[in-house]
N, C-alpha and C positions, 0 to 999 in steps of 0.2 A: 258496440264493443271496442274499438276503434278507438272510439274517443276517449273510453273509459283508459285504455292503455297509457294513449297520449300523455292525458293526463298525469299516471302513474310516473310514468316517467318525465315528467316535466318535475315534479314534485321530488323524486328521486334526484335529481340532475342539483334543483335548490337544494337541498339537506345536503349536499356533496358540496356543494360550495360556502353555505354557511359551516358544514366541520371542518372545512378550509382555512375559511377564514378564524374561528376559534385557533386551530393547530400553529398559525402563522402568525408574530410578532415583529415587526420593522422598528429599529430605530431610524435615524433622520440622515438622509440623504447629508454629505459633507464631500466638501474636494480632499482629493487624495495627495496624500504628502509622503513621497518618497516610494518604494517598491515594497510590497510588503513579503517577507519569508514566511514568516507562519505565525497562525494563532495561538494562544495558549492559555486554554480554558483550567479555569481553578472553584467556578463557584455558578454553572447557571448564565445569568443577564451581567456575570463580573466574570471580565477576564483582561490577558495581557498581551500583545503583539509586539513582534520582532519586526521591525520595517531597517531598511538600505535609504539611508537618505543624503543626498547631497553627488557628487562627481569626484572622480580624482583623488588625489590626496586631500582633497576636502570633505570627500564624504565618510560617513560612519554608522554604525548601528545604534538602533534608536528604541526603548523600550517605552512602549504606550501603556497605560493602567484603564481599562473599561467600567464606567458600572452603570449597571442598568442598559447598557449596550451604546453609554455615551463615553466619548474620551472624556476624561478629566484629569489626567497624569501625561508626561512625557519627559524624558531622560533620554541624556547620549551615555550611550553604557562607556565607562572608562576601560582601557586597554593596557594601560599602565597597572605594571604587579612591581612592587617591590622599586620602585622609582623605574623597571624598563619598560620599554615597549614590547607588548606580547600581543599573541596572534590569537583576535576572537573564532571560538570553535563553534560554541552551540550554547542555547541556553533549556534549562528544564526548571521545571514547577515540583519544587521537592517543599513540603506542607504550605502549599498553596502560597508560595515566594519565589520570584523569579533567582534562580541562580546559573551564575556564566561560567560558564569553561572557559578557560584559555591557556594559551602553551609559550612557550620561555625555552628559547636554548642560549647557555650559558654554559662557558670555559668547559664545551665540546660535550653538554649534558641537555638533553631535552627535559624538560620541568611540565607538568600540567598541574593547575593549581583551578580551584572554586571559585569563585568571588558571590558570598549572600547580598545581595536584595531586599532592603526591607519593601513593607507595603506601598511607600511613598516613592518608590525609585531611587532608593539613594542607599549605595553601600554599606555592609553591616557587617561592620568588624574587619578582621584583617583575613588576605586571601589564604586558604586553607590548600596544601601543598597535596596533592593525590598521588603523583606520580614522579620518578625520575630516572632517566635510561641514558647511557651513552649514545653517543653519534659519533660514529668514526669520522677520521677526516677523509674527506670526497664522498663520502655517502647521501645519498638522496633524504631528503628528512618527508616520510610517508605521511599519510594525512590521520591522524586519532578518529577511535569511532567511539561513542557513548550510546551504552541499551539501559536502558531501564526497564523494573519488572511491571508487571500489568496494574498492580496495586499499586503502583510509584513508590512502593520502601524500600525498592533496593538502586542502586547504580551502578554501572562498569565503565570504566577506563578501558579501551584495547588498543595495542598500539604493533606495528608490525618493527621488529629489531632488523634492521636493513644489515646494520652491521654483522649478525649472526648468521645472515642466511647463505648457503651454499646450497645445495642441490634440493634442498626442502624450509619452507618459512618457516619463520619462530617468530610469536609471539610472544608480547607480554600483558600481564591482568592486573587490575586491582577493583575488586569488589568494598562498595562501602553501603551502608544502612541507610537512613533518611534525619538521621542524627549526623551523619559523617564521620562514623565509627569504621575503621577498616574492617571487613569480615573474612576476606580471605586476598591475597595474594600470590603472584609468580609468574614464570614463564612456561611455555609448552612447545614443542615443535610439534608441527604436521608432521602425521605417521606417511606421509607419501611425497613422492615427487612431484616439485611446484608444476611442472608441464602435464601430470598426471591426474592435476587435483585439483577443486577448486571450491573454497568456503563459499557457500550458497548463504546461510543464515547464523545471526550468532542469537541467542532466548539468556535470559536471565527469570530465575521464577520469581513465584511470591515470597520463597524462602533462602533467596538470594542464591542459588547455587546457579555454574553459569555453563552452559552447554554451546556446542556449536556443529554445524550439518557440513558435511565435507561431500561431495560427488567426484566418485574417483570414475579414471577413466583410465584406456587399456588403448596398447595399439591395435589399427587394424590390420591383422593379416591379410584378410579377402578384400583389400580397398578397390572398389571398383572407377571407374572416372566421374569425376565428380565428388566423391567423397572423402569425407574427413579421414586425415590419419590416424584421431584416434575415438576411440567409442567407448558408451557409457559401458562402466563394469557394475558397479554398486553406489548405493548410499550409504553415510555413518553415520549416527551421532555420538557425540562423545560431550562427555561431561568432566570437566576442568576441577580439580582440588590441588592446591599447593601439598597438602600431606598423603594426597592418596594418586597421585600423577590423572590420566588419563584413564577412563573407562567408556568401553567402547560398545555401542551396538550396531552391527551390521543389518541393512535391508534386502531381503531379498524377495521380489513378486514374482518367483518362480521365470526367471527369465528376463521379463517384462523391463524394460527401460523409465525407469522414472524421468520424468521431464520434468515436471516443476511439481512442491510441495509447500504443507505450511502445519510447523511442528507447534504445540502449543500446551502448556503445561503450569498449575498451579504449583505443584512444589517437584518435589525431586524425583518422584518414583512416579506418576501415574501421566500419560503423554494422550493425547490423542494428535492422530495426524492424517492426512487427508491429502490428495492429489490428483497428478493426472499421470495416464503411460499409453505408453506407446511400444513401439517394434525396433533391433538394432537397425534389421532390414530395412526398413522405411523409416523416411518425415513423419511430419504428423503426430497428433495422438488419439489413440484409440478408443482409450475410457478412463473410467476415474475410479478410484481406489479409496480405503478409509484403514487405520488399524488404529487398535487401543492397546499402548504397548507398557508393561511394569515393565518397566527400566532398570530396578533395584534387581528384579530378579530375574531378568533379561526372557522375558514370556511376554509372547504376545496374547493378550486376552479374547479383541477379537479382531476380524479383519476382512473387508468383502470387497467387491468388486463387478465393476457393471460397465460394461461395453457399450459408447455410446451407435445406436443403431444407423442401418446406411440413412432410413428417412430422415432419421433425425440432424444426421451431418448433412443434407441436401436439401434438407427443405426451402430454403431464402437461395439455391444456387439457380443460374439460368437451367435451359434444357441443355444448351452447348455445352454449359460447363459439367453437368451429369453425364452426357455422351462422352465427353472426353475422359472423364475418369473412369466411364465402365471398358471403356478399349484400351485404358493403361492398367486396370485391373484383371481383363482378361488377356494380354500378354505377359499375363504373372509379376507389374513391374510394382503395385503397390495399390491398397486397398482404399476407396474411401474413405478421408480422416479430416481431423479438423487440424488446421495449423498456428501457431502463433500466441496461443493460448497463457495467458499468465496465471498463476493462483490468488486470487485478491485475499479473498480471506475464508476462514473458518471457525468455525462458533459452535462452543459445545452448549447443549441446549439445557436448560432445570431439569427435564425430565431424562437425560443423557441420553437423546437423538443429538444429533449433528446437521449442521448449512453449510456447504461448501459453495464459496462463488470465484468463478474466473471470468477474465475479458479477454476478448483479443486484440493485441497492441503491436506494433509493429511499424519501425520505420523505414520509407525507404530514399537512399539515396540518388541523385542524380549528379552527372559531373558534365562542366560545358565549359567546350575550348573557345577563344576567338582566335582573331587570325594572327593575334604574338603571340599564340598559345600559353596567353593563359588562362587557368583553368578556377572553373569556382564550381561551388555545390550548392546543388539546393536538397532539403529535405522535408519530406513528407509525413507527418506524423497520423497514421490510421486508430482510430480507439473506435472499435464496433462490436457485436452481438454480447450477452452477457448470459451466461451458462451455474443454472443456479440447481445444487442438487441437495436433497436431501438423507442422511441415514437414519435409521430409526433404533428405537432402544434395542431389538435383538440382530442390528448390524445390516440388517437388509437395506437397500436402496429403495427407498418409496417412491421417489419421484425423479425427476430431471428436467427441469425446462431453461428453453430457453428465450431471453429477450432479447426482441432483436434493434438493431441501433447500428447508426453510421453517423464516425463524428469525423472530420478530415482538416488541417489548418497544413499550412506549411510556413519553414521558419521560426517558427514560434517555440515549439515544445508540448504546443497542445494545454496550452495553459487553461481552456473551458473546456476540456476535455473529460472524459472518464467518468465516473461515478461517486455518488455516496450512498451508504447502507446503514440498516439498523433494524435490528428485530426486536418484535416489538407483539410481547403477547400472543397472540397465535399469526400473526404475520411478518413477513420481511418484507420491507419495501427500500426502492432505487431510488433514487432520483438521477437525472442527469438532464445536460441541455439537449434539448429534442425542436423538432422543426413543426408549426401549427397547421400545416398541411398533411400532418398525420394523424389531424384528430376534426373529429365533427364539429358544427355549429355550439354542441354541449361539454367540447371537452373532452369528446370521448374518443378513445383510441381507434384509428380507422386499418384494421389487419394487413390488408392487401396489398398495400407496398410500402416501402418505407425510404422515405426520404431524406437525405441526410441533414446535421443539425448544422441550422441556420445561427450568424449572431447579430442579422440586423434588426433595425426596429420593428418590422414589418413581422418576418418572419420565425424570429428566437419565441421561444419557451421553454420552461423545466417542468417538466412531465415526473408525476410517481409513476411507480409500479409495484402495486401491491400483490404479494406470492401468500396464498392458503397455506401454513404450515400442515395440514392437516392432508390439503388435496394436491394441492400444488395450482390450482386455480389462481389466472393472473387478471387484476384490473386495475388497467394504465389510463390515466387521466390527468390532463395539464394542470400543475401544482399553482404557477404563477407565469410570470414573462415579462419581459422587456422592456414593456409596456407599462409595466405595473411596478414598476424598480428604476425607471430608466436605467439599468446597467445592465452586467450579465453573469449569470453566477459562476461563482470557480467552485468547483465539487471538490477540487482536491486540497483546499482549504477548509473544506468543512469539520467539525469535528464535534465527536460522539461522546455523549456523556450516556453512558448507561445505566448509572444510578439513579439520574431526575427522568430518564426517558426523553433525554431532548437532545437535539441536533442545533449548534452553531451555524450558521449560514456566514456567506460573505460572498459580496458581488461589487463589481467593479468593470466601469469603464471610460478611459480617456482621465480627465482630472477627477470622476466622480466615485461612490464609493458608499456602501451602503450595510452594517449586519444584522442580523435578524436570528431568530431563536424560532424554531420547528418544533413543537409540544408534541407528543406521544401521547399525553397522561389521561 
């Protein structure tokens, strides 16, 4: 019987690694040329990257064309608008053509203008003017943000008016299509005080309407030592129209403090949103939240909420560190909770369930004197456990697990840090770099401790972790490794194509550098 098992599972373990290897596409190892910002997928095994190349006034951005997942393009993006020199911002794939932003101040006016891209890297046409504001004289010139919607036919321009603001910001917008038709414009002030407020997220939908989440906050009367002066009051979102000003919806979780959220919307009226809360009283957060909100007709459709339990917040903690929380929770000073928690992402599902996933990220600083006193810092970049939950089509929480992981660099930023995701038919799976001392001779995930993630040759691997949409059942097994790439992956480079069902890779290290395509299908 015994053998007959073995067997089974020796058999299981090869089929896991030949769908491996199906799933997995490499193109060829090449030395690395300059730093790279980001990728930017337009088509599958063809895409376009943003690299920093060169030092000093010598160096520049560099725009790479891929296909098949080899270079065969590369351009220094020109910076020059109108014969001056302007300031590159960002670049975006509007119908599958690289186009640059960049910004111009002139005779005391800030400019943001386009520059198209054709497919060859090379300029198309004359640069296309989006934006223009004053700058007072001695005013700080703020940095511009561009969102685009999830279908890439819309853009925005945001820019914060230094010059206008007095006890509350004011912004300005310009909304355009994928044609570069302006669709709406103007400016807005915050309904609050800049010290009382603070824009957490700005959404552009599918149907280009542009909204943004404000977290207001309140003094605290009852400030005890140790805490903040001021605490959360509420959430807003509000939705931007030049002809209809400012439309507002307030949050309220009966009390509950929102911590972090993640609002997400195909056109103007129907929302789904998703998060985490907690207590004014305490750190920490206590559980996670979901509502499906019509916006148009300010009704919330539905809305639930699930506490995460004490096991569940203490399972990966020592015994000490349980003891000590149960004698700070029985001197009434604050309950078991989880801290540090970001919201990655959320994802409405075909059949209208919902995936909500967060990490926890956190840095910490140190500061060290010598004996001229002076002083330098170092910093500690944590990216650990990953908190993956489910709601279902009549609002209910079906599941919540969590994976757990420890990633720690310092100085860096955490650049192999953190995760990539993607759901995929009745599964969601992670990936991230993991350490081989957490998994068996087969690959397969060993529960009992976990060790944190390695980037030498010896020790690195990228581990999936595959989540049952149905059960919440997890199976984590080494995807590839270090060994097998000579490099090491950047997760935060990766990027999702949900239409072909395939994930972008990219791994890099020292002069080397390698991308690869992850198949779903």
């Amino acid at each position: 019987m015994n053998k007959f098992l073995t067997a089974v599972f020796l058999c299981i373990s090869h089929l896991t690694l030949v769908a491996q290897e199906k799933m997995l596409e490499w193109g060829e190892l090449e030395g690395r040329s300059g730093h790279l910002i980001e990728l930017l997928p337009f088509h599958s095994k063809d895409f376009y990257t943003l690299r920093w190349k060169g030092g000093g006034i010598f160096g520049g951005y560099y725009l790479s064309r891929f296909d098949d997942l080899k270079e065969t393009k590369t351009k220094r993006v020109s910076i020059s608008v109108n014969n001056n020199i302007a300031n590159f911002e960002r670049v975006l794939i509007i119908d599958e053509h690289p186009a640059v932003i960049l910004t111009n101040v002139r005779d005391g006016k800030e400019q943001v203008f386009l520059q198209q891209y054709s497919y060859e890297l090379e300029p198309k046409g004359d640069a296309i003017l989006l934006a223009e504001y004053e700058l007072l004289k001695g005013m700080s010139k703020e940095p511009i943000k561009i969102i685009q919607s999830k279908d890439k036919k819309y853009f925005a321009v945001l820019w914060l008016l230094v010059g206008k603001k007095k006890d509350r910001d004011v912004y300005g917008y310009a909304v355009y299509d994928h044609k570069f038709k302006q669709v709406d414009e103007g400016e807005y002030e915050v309904p609050f005080e800049s010290r009382y407020s603070q824009i957490t997220s700005h959404l552009l939908s599918n149907t280009g309407h542009y909204f943004f989440v404000v977290k207001e906050f309140e003094r605290n009367e009852n400030r005890k030592a140790g805490q903040s002066d001021i605490i959360y009051k509420a959430m807003h979102i509000y939705q931007v129209s030049n002809d209809e000003g400012l439309d507002r919806y307030t949050m309220h979780l009966g009390g509950k403090r929102i911590e972090a959220m993640s609002v997400n919307t195909d056109d103007s009226t129907a929302f789904t949103i998703t998060g985490v809360y907690g207590s004014n009283e305490f750190r920490g957060i206590q559980g996670a939240f979901f509502m499906k909100l019509d916006f148009r007709n300010q009704k919330v459709i539905q809305e639930g909420f699930q506490e995460f339990g004490k096991n569940f917040i203490t399972e990966d903690w020592s015994d000490k560190e349980i003891e000590r929380a149960e004698k700070r929770a029985s001197r009434g000073k604050e309950e078991p909770a989880l801290y540090n928690y970001q919201m990655r992402e959320a994802q409405l599902l075909p059949d209208g369930s919902m995936i909500g996933i967060m990490e926890q990220n956190y840095v910490v600083v140190r500061s060290f004197s010598d004996t001229r006193s002076m002083v330098t810092f170092s910093y500690t970049y944590y990216y650990n456990d990953i908190v993956v939950f489910k709601i279902g089509q009549s609002g209910q929480f079906d599941w919540i697990e969590k994976v757990r992981k420890s990633q720690i660099s310092s100085n860096d930023g955490g650049p192999y840090s953190s995760f990539a995701s993607i759901v995929d038919g009745n599964k969601i799976r992670l990936i991230f770099n993991d350490n081989v001392d957490n998994y068996d001779n087969n690959g397969r995930y060993l529960p009992d401790h976990v060790y944190s993630s390695r980037f030498n040759l010896k020790h690195n691997t990228v581990s999936m972790t595959e989540i049952d949409l149905v059960t919440g059942m997890q199976d984590r097994y080494m995807l590839f490794g270090r060994k097998d790439t000579k490099t090491i992956a950047v997760p935060k480079q990766f990027k999702i194509d949900l239409n072909s069902k395939e994930m972008l890779l990219y791994t890099a290290y020292k002069g080397k550098e390698l991308y690869g395509i992850l198949n779903f299908k």
